[in-house]
C-alpha positions as CSV (number, residue, x, y, z in Angstrom):
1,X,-2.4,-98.8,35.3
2,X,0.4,-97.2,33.2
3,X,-1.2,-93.4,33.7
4,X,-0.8,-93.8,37.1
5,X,2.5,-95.4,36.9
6,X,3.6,-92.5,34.2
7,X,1.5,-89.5,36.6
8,X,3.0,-90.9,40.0
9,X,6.9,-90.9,38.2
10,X,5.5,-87.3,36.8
11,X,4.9,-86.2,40.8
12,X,8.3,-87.3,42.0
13,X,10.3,-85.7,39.5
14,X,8.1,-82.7,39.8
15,X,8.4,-82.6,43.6
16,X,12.2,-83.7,43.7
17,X,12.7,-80.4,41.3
18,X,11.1,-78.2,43.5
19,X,12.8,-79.5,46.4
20,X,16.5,-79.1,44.5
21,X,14.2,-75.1,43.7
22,X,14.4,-74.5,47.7
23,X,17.7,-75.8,48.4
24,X,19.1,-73.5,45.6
25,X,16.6,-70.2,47.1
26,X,18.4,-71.0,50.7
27,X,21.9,-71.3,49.0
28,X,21.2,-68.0,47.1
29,X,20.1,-66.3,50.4
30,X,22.9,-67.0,52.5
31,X,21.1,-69.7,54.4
32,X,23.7,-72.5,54.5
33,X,25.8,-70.6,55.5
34,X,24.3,-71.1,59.3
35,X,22.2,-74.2,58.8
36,X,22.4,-77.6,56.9
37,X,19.7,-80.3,56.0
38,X,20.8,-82.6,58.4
39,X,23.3,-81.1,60.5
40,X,23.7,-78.5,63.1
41,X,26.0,-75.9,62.2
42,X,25.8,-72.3,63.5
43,X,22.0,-72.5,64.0
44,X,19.7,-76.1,63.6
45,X,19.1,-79.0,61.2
46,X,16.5,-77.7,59.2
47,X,15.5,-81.2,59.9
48,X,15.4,-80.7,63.5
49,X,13.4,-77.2,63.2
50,X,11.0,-79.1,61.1
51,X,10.6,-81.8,63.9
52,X,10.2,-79.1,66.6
53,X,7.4,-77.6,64.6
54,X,5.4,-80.7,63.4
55,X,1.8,-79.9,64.3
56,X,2.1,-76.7,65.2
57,X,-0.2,-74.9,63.0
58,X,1.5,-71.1,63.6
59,X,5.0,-72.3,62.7
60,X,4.6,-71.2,59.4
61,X,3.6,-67.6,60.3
62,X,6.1,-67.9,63.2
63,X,9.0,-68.6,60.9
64,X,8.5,-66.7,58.4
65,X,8.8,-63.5,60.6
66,X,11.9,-64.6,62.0
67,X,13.6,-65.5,59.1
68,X,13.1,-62.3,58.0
69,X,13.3,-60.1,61.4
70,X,15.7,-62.6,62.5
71,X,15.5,-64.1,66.6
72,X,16.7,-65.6,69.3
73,X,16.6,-68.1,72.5
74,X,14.7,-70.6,71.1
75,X,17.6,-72.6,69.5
76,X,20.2,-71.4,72.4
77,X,22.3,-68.4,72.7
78,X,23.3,-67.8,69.4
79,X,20.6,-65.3,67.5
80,X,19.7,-65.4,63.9
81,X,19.7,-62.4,62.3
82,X,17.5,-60.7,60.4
83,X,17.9,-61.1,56.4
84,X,16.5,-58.2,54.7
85,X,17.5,-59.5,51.3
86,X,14.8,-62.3,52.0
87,X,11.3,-61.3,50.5
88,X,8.0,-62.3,52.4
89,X,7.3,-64.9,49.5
90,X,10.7,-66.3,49.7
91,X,10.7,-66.3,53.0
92,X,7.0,-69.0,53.3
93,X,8.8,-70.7,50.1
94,X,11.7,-71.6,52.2
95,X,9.8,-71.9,55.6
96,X,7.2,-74.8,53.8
97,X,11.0,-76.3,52.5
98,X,12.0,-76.4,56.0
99,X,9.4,-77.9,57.1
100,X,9.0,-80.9,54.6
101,X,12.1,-82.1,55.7
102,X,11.7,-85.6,57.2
């Protein structure tokens, strides 16, 4: 009873980290400048984008490309654009972020 007390505490700290890990990634990549957690700024709530894409079982793929070759229309009239500065790694690490919100 107290290792799974001690190993479930040991998962939330460890998944709390790594969540704090991607926030900080977007930060350093200019993402927040255009989007927040919760909030529309310039482009969507990350929680939004990942309530748009629950299920969908190309989002990943989908989003990765677009953060990095940037878009448009799906979000309205204002496009994302590319970030060349984003690698294809950091790009899924930040795409599987997005789209743990809840």
């Amino acid at each position: 009873m107290k290792y799974s007390v001690l190993i479930g505490a040991a998962v939330a700290i460890m998944a709390s980290g790594s969540a704090m890990a991607n926030l900080e990634l977007a930060k350093s990549k200019n993402c927040m400048a255009c989007h927040a957690v919760a909030n529309k700024v310039v482009g969507p709530a990350y929680k939004d984008v990942a309530k748009k894409y629950a299920g969908d079982k190309t989002a990943e793929d989908k989003l990765v490309q677009k953060v990095m070759k940037g878009g448009s229309g799906v979000w309205g009239a204002v496009p994302m654009p590319a970030n060349p500065q984003v690698t294809e790694a950091e790009a899924r690490t930040l795409v599987k972020w997005v789209l743990s919100q809840k």
